[in-house]
Short mmCIF file of the C-alpha atoms (twelve columns), coordinates in Angstrom:
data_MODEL
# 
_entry.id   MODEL 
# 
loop_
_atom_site.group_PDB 
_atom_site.id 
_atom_site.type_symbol 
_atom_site.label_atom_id 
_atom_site.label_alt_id 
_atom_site.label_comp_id 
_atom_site.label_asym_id 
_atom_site.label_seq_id 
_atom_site.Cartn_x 
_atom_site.Cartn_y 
_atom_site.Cartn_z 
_atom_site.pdbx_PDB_model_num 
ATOM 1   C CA . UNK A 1   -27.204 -85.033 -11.669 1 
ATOM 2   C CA . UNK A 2   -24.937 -83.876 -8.855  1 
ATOM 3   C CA . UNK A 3   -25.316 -85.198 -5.215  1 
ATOM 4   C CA . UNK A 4   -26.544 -81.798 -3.900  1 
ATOM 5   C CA . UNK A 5   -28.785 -81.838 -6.559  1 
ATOM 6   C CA . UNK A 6   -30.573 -85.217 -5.798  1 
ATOM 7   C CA . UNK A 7   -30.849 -84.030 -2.200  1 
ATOM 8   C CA . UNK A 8   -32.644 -80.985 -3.071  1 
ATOM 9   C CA . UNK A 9   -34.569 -82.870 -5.720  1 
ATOM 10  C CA . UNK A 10  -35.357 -84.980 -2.885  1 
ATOM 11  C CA . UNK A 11  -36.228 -82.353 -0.121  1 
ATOM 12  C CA . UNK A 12  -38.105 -80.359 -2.807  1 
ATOM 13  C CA . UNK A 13  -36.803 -77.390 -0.874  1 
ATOM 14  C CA . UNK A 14  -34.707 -75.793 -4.066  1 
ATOM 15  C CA . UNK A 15  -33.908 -73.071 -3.262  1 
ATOM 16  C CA . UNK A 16  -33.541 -73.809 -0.156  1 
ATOM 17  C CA . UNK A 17  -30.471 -75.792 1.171   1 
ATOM 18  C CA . UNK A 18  -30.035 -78.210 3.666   1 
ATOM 19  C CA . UNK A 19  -26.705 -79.115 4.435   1 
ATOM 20  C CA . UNK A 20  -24.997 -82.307 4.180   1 
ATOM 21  C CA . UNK A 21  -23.918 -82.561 7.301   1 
ATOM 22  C CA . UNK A 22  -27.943 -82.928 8.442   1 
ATOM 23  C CA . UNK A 23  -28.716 -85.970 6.739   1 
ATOM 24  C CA . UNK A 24  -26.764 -88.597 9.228   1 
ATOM 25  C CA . UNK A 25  -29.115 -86.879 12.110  1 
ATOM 26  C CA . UNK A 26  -32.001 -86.485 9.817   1 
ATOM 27  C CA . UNK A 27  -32.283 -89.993 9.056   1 
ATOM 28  C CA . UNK A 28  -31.479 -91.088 12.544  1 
ATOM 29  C CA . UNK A 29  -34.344 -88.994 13.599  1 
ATOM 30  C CA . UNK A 30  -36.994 -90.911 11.180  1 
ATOM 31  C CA . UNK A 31  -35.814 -94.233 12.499  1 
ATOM 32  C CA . UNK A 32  -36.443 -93.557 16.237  1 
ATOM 33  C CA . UNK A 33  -39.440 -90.953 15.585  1 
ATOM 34  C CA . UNK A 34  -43.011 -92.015 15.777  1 
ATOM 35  C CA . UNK A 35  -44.865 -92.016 12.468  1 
ATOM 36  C CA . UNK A 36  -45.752 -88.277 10.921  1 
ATOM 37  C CA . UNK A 37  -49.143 -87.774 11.788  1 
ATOM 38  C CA . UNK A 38  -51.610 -87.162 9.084   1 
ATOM 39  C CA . UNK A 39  -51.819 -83.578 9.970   1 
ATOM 40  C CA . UNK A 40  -48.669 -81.967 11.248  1 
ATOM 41  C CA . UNK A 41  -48.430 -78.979 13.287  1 
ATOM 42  C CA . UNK A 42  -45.828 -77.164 10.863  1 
ATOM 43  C CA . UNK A 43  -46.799 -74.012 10.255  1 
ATOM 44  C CA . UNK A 44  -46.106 -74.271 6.826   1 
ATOM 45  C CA . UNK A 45  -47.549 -76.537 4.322   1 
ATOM 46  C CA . UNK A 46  -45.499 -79.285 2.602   1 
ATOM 47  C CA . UNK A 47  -44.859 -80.922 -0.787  1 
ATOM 48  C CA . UNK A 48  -46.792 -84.078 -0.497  1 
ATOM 49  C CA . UNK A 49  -44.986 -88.096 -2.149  1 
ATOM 50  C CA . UNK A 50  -42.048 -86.986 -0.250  1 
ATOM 51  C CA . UNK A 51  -39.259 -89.500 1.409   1 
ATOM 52  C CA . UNK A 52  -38.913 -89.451 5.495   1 
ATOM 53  C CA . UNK A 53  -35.885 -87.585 5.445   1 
ATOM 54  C CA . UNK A 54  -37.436 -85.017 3.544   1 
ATOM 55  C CA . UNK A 55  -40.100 -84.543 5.800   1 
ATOM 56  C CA . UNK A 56  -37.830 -84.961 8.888   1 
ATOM 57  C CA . UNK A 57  -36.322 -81.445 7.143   1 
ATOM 58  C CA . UNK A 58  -39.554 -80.091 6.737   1 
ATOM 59  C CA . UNK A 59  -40.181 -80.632 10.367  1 
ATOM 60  C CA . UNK A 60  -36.650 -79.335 11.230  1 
ATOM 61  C CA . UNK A 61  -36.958 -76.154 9.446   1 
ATOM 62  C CA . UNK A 62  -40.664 -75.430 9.687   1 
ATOM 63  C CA . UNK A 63  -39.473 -73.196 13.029  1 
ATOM 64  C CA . UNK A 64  -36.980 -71.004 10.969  1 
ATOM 65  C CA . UNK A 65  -39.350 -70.920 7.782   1 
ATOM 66  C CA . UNK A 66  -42.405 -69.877 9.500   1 
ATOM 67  C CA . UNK A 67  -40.535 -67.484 11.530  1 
ATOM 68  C CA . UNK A 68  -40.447 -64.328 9.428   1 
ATOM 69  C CA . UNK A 69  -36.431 -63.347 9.415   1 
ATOM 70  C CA . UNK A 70  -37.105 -59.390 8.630   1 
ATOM 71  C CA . UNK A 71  -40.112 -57.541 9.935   1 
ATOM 72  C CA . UNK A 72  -41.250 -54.803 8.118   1 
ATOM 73  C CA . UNK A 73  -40.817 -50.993 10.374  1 
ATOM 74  C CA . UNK A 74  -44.497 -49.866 11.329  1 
ATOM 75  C CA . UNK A 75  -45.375 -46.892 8.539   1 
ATOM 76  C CA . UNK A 76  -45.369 -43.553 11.049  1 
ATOM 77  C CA . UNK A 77  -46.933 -40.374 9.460   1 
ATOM 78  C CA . UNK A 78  -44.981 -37.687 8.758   1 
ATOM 79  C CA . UNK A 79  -43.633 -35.770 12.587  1 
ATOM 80  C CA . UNK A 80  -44.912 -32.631 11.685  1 
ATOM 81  C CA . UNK A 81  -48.817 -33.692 10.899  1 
ATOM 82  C CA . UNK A 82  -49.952 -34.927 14.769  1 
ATOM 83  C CA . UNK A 83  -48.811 -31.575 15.807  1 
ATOM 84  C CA . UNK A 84  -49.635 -29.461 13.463  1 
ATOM 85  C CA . UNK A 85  -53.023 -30.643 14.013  1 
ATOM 86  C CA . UNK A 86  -53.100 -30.399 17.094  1 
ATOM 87  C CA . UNK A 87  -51.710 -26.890 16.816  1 
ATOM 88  C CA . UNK A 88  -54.628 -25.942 14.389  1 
ATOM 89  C CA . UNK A 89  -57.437 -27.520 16.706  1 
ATOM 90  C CA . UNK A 90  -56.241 -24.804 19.694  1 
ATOM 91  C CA . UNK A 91  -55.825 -22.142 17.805  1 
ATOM 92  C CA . UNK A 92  -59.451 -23.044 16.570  1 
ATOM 93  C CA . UNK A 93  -60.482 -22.485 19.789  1 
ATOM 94  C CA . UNK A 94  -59.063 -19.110 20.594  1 
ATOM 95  C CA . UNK A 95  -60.814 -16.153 21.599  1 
ATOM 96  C CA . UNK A 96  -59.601 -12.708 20.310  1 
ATOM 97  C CA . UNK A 97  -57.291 -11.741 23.142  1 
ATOM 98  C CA . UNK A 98  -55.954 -15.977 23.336  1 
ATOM 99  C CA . UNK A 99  -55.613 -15.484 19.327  1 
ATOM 100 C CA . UNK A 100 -53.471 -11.803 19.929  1 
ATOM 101 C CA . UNK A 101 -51.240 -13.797 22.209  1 
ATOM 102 C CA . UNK A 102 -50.541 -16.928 20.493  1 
ATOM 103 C CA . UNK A 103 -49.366 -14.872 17.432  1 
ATOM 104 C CA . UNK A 104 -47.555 -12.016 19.592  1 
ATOM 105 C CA . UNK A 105 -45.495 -15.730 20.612  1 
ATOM 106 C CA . UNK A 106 -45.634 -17.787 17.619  1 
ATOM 107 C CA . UNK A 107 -42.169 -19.330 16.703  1 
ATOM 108 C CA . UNK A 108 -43.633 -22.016 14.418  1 
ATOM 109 C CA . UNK A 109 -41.811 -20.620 11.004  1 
ATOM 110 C CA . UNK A 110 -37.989 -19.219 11.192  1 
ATOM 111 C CA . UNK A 111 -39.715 -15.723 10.313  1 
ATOM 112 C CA . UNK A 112 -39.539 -15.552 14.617  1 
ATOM 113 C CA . UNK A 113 -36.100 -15.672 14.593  1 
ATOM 114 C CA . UNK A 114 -36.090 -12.314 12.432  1 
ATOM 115 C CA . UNK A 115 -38.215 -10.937 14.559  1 
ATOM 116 C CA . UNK A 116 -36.552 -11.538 17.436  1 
ATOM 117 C CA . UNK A 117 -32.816 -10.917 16.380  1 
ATOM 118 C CA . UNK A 118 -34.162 -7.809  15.324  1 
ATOM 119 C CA . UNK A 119 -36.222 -6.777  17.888  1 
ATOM 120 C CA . UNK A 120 -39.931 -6.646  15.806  1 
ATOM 121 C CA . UNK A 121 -43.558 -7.887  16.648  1 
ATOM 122 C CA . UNK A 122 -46.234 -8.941  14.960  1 
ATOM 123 C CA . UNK A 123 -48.735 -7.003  13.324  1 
ATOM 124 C CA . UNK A 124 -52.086 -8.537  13.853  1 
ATOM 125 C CA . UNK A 125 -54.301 -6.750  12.081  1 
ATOM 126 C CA . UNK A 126 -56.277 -2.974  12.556  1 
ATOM 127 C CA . UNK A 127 -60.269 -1.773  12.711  1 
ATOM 128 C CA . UNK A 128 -63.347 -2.138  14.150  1 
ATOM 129 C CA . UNK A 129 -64.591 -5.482  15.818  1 
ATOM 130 C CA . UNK A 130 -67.703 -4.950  13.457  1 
ATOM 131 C CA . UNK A 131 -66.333 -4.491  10.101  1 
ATOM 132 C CA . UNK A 132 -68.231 -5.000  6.939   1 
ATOM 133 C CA . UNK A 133 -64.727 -5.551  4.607   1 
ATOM 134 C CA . UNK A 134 -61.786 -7.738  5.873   1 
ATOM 135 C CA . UNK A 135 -58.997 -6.509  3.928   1 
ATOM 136 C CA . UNK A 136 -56.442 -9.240  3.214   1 
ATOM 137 C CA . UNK A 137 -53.306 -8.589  2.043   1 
ATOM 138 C CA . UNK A 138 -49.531 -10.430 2.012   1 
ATOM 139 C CA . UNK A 139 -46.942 -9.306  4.501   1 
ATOM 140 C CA . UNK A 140 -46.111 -6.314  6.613   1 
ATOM 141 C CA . UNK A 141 -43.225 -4.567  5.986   1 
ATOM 142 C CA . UNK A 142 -41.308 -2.237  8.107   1 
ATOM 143 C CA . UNK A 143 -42.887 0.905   8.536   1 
ATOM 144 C CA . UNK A 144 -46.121 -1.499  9.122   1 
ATOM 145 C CA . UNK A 145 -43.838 -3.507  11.449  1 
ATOM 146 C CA . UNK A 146 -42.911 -0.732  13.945  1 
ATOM 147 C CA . UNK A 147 -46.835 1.385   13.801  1 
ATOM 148 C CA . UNK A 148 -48.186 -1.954  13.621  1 
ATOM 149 C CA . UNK A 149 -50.766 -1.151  11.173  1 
ATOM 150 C CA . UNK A 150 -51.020 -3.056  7.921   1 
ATOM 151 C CA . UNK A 151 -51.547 -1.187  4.483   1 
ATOM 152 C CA . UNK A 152 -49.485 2.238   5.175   1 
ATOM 153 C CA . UNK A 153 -47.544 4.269   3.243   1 
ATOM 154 C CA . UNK A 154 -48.668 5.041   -0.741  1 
ATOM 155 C CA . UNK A 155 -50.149 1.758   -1.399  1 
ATOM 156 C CA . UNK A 156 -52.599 1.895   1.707   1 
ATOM 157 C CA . UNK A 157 -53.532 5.691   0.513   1 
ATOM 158 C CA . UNK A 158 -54.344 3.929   -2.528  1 
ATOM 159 C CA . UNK A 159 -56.200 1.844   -0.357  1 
ATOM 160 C CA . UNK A 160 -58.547 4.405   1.668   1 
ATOM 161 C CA . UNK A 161 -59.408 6.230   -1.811  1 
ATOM 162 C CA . UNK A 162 -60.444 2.718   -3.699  1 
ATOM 163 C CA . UNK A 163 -63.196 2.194   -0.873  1 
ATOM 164 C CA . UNK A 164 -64.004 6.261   -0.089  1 
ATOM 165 C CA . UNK A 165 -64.621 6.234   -3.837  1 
ATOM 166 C CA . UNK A 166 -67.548 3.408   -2.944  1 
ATOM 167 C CA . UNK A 167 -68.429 4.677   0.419   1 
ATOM 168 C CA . UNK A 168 -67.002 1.593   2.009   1 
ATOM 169 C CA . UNK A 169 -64.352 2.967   4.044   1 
ATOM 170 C CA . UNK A 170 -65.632 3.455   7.413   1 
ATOM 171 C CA . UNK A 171 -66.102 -0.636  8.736   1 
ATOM 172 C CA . UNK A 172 -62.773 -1.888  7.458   1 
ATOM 173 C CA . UNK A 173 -60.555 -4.233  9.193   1 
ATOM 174 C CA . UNK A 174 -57.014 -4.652  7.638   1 
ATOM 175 C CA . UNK A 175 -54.740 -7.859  7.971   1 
ATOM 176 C CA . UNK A 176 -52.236 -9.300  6.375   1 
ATOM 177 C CA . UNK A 177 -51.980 -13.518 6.006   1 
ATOM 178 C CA . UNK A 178 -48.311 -13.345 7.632   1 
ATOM 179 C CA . UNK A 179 -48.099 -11.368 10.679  1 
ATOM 180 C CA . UNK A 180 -44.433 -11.387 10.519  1 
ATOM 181 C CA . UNK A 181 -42.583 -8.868  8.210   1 
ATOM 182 C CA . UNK A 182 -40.442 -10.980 5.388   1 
ATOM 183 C CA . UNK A 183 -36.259 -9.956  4.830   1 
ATOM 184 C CA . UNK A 184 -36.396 -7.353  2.188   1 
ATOM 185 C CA . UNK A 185 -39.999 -7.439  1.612   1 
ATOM 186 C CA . UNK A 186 -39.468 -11.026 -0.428  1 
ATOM 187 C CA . UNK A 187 -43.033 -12.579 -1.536  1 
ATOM 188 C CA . UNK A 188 -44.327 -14.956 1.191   1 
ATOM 189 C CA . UNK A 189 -43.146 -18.822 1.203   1 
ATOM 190 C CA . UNK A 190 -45.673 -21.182 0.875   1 
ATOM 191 C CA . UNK A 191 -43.938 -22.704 4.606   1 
ATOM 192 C CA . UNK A 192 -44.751 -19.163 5.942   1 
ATOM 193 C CA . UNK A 193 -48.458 -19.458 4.949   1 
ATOM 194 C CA . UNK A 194 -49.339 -22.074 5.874   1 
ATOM 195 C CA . UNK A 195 -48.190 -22.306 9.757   1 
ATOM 196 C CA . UNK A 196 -49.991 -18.390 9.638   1 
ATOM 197 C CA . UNK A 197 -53.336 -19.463 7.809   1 
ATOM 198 C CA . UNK A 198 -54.862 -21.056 11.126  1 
ATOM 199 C CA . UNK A 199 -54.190 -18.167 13.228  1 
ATOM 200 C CA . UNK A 200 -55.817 -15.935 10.145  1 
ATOM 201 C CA . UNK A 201 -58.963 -18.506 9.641   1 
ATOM 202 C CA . UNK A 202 -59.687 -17.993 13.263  1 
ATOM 203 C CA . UNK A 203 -59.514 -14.300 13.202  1 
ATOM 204 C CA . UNK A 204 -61.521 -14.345 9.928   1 
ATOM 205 C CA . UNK A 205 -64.044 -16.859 12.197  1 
ATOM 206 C CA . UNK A 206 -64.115 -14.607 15.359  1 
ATOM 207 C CA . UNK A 207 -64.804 -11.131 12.918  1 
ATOM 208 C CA . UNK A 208 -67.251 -12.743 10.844  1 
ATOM 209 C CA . UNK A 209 -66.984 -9.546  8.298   1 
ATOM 210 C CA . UNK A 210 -69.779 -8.931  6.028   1 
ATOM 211 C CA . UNK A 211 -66.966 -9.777  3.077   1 
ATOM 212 C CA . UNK A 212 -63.688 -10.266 2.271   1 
ATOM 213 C CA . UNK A 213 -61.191 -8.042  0.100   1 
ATOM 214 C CA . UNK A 214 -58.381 -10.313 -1.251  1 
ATOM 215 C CA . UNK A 215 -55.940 -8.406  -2.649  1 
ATOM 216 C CA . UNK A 216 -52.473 -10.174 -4.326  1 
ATOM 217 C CA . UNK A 217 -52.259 -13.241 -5.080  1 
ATOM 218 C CA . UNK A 218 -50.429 -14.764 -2.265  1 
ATOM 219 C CA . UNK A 219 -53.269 -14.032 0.073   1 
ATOM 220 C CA . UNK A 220 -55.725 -15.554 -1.983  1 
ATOM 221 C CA . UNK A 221 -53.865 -18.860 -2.324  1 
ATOM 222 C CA . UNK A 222 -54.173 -19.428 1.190   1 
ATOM 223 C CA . UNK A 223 -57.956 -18.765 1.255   1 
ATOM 224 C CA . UNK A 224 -59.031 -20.166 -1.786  1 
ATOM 225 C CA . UNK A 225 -56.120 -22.840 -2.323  1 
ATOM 226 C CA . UNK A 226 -55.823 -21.971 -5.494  1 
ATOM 227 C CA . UNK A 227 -53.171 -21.260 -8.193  1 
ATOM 228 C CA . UNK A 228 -54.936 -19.346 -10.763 1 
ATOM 229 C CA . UNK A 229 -53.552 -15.546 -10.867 1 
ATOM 230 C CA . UNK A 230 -55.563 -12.469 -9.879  1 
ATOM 231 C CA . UNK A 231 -56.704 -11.639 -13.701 1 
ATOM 232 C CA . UNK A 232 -58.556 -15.036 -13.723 1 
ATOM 233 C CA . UNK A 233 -59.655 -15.567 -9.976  1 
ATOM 234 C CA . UNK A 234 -61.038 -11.373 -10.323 1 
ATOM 235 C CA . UNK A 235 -63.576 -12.318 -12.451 1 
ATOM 236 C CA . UNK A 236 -65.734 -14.109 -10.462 1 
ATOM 237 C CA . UNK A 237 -67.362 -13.538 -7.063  1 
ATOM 238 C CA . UNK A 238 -65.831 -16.030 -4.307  1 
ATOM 239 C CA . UNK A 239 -66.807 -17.302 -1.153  1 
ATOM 240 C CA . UNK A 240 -65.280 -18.580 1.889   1 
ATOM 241 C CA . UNK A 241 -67.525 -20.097 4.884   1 
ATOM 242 C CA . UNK A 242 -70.151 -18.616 2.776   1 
ATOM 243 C CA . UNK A 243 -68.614 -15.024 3.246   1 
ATOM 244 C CA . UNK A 244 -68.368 -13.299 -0.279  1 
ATOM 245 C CA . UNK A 245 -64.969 -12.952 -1.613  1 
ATOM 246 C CA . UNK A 246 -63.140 -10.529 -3.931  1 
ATOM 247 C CA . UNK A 247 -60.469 -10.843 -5.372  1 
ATOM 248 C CA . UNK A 248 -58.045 -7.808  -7.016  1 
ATOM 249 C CA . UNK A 249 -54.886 -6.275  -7.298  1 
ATOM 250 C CA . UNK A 250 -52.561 -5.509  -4.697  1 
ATOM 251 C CA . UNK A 251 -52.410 -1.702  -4.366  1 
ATOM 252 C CA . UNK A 252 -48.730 -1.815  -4.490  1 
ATOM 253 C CA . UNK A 253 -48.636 -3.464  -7.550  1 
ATOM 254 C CA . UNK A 254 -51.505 -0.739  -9.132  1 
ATOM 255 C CA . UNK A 255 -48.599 1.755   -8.511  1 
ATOM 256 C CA . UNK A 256 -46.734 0.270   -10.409 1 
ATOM 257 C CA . UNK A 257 -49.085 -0.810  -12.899 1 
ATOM 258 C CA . UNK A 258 -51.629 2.246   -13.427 1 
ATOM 259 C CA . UNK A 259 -53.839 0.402   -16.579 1 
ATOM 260 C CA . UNK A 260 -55.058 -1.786  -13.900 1 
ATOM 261 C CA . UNK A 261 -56.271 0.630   -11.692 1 
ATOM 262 C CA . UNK A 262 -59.475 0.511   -14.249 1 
ATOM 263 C CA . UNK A 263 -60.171 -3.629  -13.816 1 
ATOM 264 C CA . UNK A 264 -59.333 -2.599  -9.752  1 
ATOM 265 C CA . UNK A 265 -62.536 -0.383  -10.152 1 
ATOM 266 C CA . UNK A 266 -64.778 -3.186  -11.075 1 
ATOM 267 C CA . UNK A 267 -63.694 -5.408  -8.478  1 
ATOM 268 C CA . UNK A 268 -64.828 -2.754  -6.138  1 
ATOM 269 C CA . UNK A 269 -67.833 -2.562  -7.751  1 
ATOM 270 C CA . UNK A 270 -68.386 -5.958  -7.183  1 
ATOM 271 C CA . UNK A 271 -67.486 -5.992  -3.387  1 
ATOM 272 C CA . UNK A 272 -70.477 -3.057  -3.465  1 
ATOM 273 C CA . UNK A 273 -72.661 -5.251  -4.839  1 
ATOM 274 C CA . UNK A 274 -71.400 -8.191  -2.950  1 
ATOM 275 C CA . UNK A 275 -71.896 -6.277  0.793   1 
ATOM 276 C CA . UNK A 276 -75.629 -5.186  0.034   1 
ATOM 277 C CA . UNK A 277 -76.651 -8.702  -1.474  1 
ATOM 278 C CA . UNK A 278 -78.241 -11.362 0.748   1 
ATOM 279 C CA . UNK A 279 -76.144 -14.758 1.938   1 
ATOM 280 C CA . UNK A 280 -76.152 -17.640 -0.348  1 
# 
């Protein structure tokens, strides 16, 4: 066995080293030291049947082993979720004309900088203070944009005749889940939604409609945080904060697609039935 092995036999340390050069001082050390007491203040424990110089080492590098050489960073959550919660828990608190405001201002998604290169506002939302249907829909676009009034043109005819057609269409307050308009009418970004869905929870909170009209499915993912697609989620009657939710097609999309118009009928049907039945 080699020379450096013996030593490390000795020191029991392997892997650890001690150098050569150490054992002169080492040994000089256990001569002129008192005896090692039966319980030494290392902060590490220490093979027991070994020689003095091996515990003179111990002793030696007990500072240097106990002494941690990296420390581990303190785990930080994410940057975005202190504020963002804090953003959520004002908003929360809004009144309607604070709520107006705050969105009029909002610059928390790069939708703002659209809006203000190009000179738009926000479209907030249109009806009566007392409505018994909160339509929901995705985005406005730019006729929308400039008569700030969501649900316009063909699609929001479409609109007016699916509730006339179930006397529904007096107490009806339109929104959209972004209150920004989107470049070229592209689909919402999940981003988009969800730095908008506080500021449309609170305005849902401070209506307090008698039910809710979903229509597409990007503004029923942000209510109901769910994937499924309109045919499924249709089906079934919804709620959110025990308001009754329904779920159908966006009337753009029942231009487009006219067999659908039929399934569209039931859903109204349902939002009849759901505005004239008591709370769960």
């Amino acid at each position: 066995m080699s020379r450096k092995a013996l030593i490390l036999e000795e020191l029991g340390l392997n892997p650890v080293w001690v150098r050569t050069a150490m054992l002169p001082e080492l040994q000089i050390a256990v001569a002129t030291s008192p005896a090692v007491p039966a319980i030494a203040p290392a902060a590490i424990a220490r093979p027991q049947g070994l020689s003095p110089v091996a515990v003179a080492a111990h002793q030696a590098l007990a500072p240097l082993v106990s002494t941690p050489k990296f420390t581990s960073l303190p785990v930080s959550p994410p940057a975005n979720d202190p504020a963002e919660d804090e953003r959520s828990k004002r908003i929360a608190n809004m009144n309607w004309e604070e709520l107006r405001n705050a969105v009029s201002s909002c610059t928390a998604c790069p939708l703002c900088q659209n809006r203000q290169k190009n000179n738009e506002q926000t479209v907030f939302g249109t009806g009566p203070m007392q409505a018994n249907i909160m339509v929901l829909g995705e985005a406005p676009d730019e006729d929308e944009e400039a008569q700030q009034t969501p649900f316009l043109g063909e699609a929001g005819r479409l609109l007016d005749n699916m509730l006339a057609a179930i006397n529904e269409d007096k107490l009806v307050y339109k929104a959209n889940i972004l209150k920004c308009r989107t470049p070229n009418k592209r689909n919402p970004q999940a981003a988009e939604a969800e730095q908008c869905a506080p500021f449309l929870k609170r305005q849902i909170e401070l209506l307090q409609p008698k039910s809710l009209f979903v229509v597409g499915r990007f503004a029923l993912k942000t209510l109901l945080e769910s994937d499924e697609p309109v045919s499924v989620l249709r089906e079934r009657l919804h709620h959110y904060k025990q308001i009754p939710l329904i779920v159908s097609y966006n009337p753009s999309y029942l231009l487009r697609n006219l067999p659908d118009k039929s399934r569209a009928w039931r859903d109204l049907l349902r939002l009849k039935a759901a505005l004239h039945s008591p709370l769960p």
